[in-house]
Structures are given as C-alpha cells and as structure tokens.
N, C-alpha and C positions, 0 to 999 in steps of 0.2 A: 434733606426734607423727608419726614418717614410719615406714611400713610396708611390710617388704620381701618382696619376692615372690619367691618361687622359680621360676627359668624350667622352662618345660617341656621337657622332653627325650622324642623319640619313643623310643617302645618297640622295644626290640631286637627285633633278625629272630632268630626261633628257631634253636639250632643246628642246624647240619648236620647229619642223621644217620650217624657214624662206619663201623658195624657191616652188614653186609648182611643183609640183610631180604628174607625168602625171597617175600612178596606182593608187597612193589614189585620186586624182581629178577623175578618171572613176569608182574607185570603189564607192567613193559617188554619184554618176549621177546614178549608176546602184540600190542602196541602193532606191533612191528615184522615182523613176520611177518603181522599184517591190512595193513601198507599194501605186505609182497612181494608179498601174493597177488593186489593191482591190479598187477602187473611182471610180466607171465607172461614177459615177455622175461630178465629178469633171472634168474628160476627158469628156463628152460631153459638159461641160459649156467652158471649152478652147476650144475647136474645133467647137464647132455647134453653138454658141451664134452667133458669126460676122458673118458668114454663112446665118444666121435667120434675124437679123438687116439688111444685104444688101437686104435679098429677101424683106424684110415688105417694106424696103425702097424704091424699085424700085417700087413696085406696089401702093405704097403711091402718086408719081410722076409720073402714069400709063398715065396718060391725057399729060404730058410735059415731057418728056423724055431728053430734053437737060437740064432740071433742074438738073435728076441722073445723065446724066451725068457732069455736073458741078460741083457736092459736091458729088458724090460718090467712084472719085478714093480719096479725102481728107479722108473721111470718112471708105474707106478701109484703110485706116493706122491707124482711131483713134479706130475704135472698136475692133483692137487686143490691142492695148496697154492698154483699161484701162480691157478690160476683163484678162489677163495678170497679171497684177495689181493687181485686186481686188482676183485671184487664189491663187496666187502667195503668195501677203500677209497675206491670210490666213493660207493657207496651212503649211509654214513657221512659223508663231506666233504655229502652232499647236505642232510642232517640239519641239519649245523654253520650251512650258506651258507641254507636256509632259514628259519635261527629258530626250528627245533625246540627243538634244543639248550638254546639260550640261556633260552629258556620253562619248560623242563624244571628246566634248573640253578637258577631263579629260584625253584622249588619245594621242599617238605623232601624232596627225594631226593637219596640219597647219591652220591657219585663210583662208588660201588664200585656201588653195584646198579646207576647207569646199564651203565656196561660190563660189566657182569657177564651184565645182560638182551640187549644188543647180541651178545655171546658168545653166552648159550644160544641166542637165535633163528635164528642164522647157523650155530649148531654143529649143530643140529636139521635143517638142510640139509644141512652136512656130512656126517650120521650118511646121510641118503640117497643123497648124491652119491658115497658108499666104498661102501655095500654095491654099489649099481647096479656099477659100475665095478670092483669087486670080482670081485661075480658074471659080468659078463661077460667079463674077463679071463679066471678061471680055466675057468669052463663052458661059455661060449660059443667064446671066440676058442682055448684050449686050451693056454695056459699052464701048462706043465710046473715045478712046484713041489717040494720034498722036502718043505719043511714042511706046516703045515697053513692051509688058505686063512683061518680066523679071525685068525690072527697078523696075515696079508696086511692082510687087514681092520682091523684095530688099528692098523696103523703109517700105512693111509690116513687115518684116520682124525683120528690124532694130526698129520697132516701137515697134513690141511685144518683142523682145528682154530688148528694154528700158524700157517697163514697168512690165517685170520681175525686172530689176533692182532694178525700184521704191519701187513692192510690196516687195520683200527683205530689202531693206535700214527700210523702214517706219515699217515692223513688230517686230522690235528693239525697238520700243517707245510703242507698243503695250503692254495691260496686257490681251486681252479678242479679242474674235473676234468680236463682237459690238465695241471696239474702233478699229479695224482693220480697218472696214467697214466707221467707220467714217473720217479716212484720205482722204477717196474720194473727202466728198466738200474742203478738204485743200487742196490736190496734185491735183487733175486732174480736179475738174471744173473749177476752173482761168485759166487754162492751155487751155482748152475749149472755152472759151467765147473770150481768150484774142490772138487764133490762127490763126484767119483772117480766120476761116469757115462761120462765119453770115455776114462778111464785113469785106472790105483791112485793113490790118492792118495800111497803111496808113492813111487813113479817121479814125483811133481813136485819141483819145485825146491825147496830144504828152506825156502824164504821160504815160500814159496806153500802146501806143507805143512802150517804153522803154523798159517796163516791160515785152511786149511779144516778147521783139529783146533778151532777156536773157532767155525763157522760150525753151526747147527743142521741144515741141511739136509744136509751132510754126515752126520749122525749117522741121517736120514731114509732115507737110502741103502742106509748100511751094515746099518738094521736088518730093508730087505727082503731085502737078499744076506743075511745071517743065516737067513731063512726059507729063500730058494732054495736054500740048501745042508745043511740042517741038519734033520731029523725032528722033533730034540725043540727047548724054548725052552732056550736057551742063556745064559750070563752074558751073553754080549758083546751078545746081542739086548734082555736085560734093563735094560743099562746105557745101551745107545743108543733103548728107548722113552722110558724115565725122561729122559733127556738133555732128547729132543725136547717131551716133557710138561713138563718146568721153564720151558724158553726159552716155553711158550707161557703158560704161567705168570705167568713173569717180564715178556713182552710185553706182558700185559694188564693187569697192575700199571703198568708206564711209563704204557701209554694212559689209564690211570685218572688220574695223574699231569698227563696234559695237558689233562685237561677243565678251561678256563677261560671264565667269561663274559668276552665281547667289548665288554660296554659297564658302566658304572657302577652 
C-alpha cells in the first residue's frame, strides 16, 4: 500500500495594497521629512536658493525695474520648480541606491502611498519655499503685480509641486547622482528656453511652437503673466493652473509606475 503526499507549497506573499491609505501615505511623509531635517543643507538649497535667485535678480535689474518686473513673477515660478527638481531627484535616487526602497517595497505598502508620501513630504517644503519667495518677491524686493499675490502664490506652488514630480519620475532612470544631475539639460532646459521667458512663444519657429504648447512649464509661465496683467482670475489663468496640476499629476502616476524591486 503506497501513500501519497502532498507537496508543500509556501504560503503566498499578501497582496499588494491597490488603493492609498491615508496612514501609510502620512506615515511615509513623516519617515521622510525626519531623515530631511538631519540635511539642514538640503533644507536650505529647497527654501533659500529661489529666495537668493530673485534677490541677485532684482538688483541685476536695479537701473530698469519694469524689466523684474516683467520676468520676475515668470521667473518666481521657474526657480522653484527646477530647484524642486534637482532636490527632489536626488534625494530620492539616494533612497533607491541605499536600500531603502527595496525594504520598503518588500513590505504591504502600496506603490501609490509610497509616492504619494514622497510627494506630500517634498510638497510640505514646497508649500514653504512659494510662500517665502512669494512673499519676498512681492513685499520685499517690490514686484509690481495687477493681480493678486495669492494667485502668485498658487502658480509657485503648483510649479514646485510639478517639479517634485519631475525629480521623482526621472530618479527611476537614475544609477548615481551625477546622472541625476544630468537630467537637468534633458527635462528642464528645453522647458526653459522653449517657455516664452526670452520671447512670445508665438514669435518662435511653428516647430518649436508646438513643442512648447505640449511642454508644462510653458503653461507655468503663461499663468504668472495672467496674474501680471490681469486684477481678476481669468479663463486663460484657470486653464493654465489646471494644465500644470494635471502634468503633476500625471507625473506622479508615471513615477508610481517605476517603483520596481531590484532584486528577486
């Protein structure tokens, strides 16, 4: 009489949790924001850089003053985003190349609350680095505005917002923080050059045109010149926050996307 066995099979790994989860989405914001506040260097480069950039800036244009203010509410929205950016994705790629990461994914935490928690902790700086920068643009340095300085505020906002996104999305292609640093001339200077800060996007080449009617920072721009010009909020200012709140949206979806464990 012969008896047969039934082989053992190990017991599955719990699923994934799908859905975001307001405790583990705060308890990773709170994880990441205790080991910023050992980085006081890293906290001054998020908060003090744009700060620094408007003051050089304003006293660059000390003789012309309607030149700052012509490009300097644009320019409050671009120097959080790529200083944002360039934190962002480092800081992140440091996570990936230490093991954090990998520890974390191993755990029941979802794709979405990881990046969701990386978001609010970074966006919680943002929220400081626009009002700061805000504030001293319009009250300090005396940026001449129509609209109202909250809007100003909104579109910084949404701007550093977005290029947390970016530096999140891009530290997924990253092996090092030298090719971190290098995304910059591929994400953010075409973004730059092609955002109708040097000349109307109209007056470019209709190629190039195109190119910056798809680009979100373009949309960053147009929706401070909206403020400069205009008392009340406008369609076109409406259209171009929503714009720039989608792409970072959408950005943070992609980098959700690229969270993969690196080993078996």
């Amino acid at each position: 009489m012969t008896t047969t066995t039934t082989p053992r099979t190990s017991p599955a790994a719990p699923p994934k949790p799908r859905a975001i989860n307001l405790a583990r989405t705060t308890a990773t914001a709170a994880r990441v924001l205790r080991q910023l506040r050992h980085d006081p260097r890293t906290i001054a480069l998020m908060i003090l850089i744009p700060c620094v950039m408007l003051l050089l800036l304003r006293y660059v244009f000390d003789g012309s003053p309607r030149t700052f203010d012509s490009i300097g509410a644009s320019l409050l929205g671009v120097f959080p985003l790529i200083t944002m950016f360039l934190v962002t994705s480092i800081a992140t790629l440091r996570e990936r190349t230490s093991g954090t990461l990998e520890r974390l994914l191993a755990m029941p935490l979802g794709k979405a609350d990881l990046i969701a928690g990386y978001a609010l902790a970074f966006g919680a700086i943002a929220i400081v680095q626009s009002v700061l920068a805000t504030g001293l643009a319009v009250w300090a340095l005396g940026l001449d505005v129509t609209g109202s300085a909250w809007l100003l505020l909104l579109v910084a906002l949404l701007d550093a917002l977005l290029g947390t996104a970016l530096g999140l999305f891009v530290s997924a292609f990253a092996s090092s923080e030298f090719q971190a640093v290098q995304f910059m001339p591929a994400v953010i200077f075409p973004q730059l050059l092609l955002c109708g800060l040097f000349t109307p996007r109209s007056a470019m080449h209709p190629v190039l045109e195109g190119i910056s009617d798809v680009l979100p920072m373009s949309y960053a721009v147009d929706g401070m010149n909206e403020v400069l010009k205009h008392t009340d909020i406008t369609a076109a200012f409406v259209r171009d926050a929503l714009i720039v709140a989608a792409c970072a949206l959408l950005v943070l979806t992609l980098g959700a996307a690229t969270l993969r464990r690196r080993t078996a």
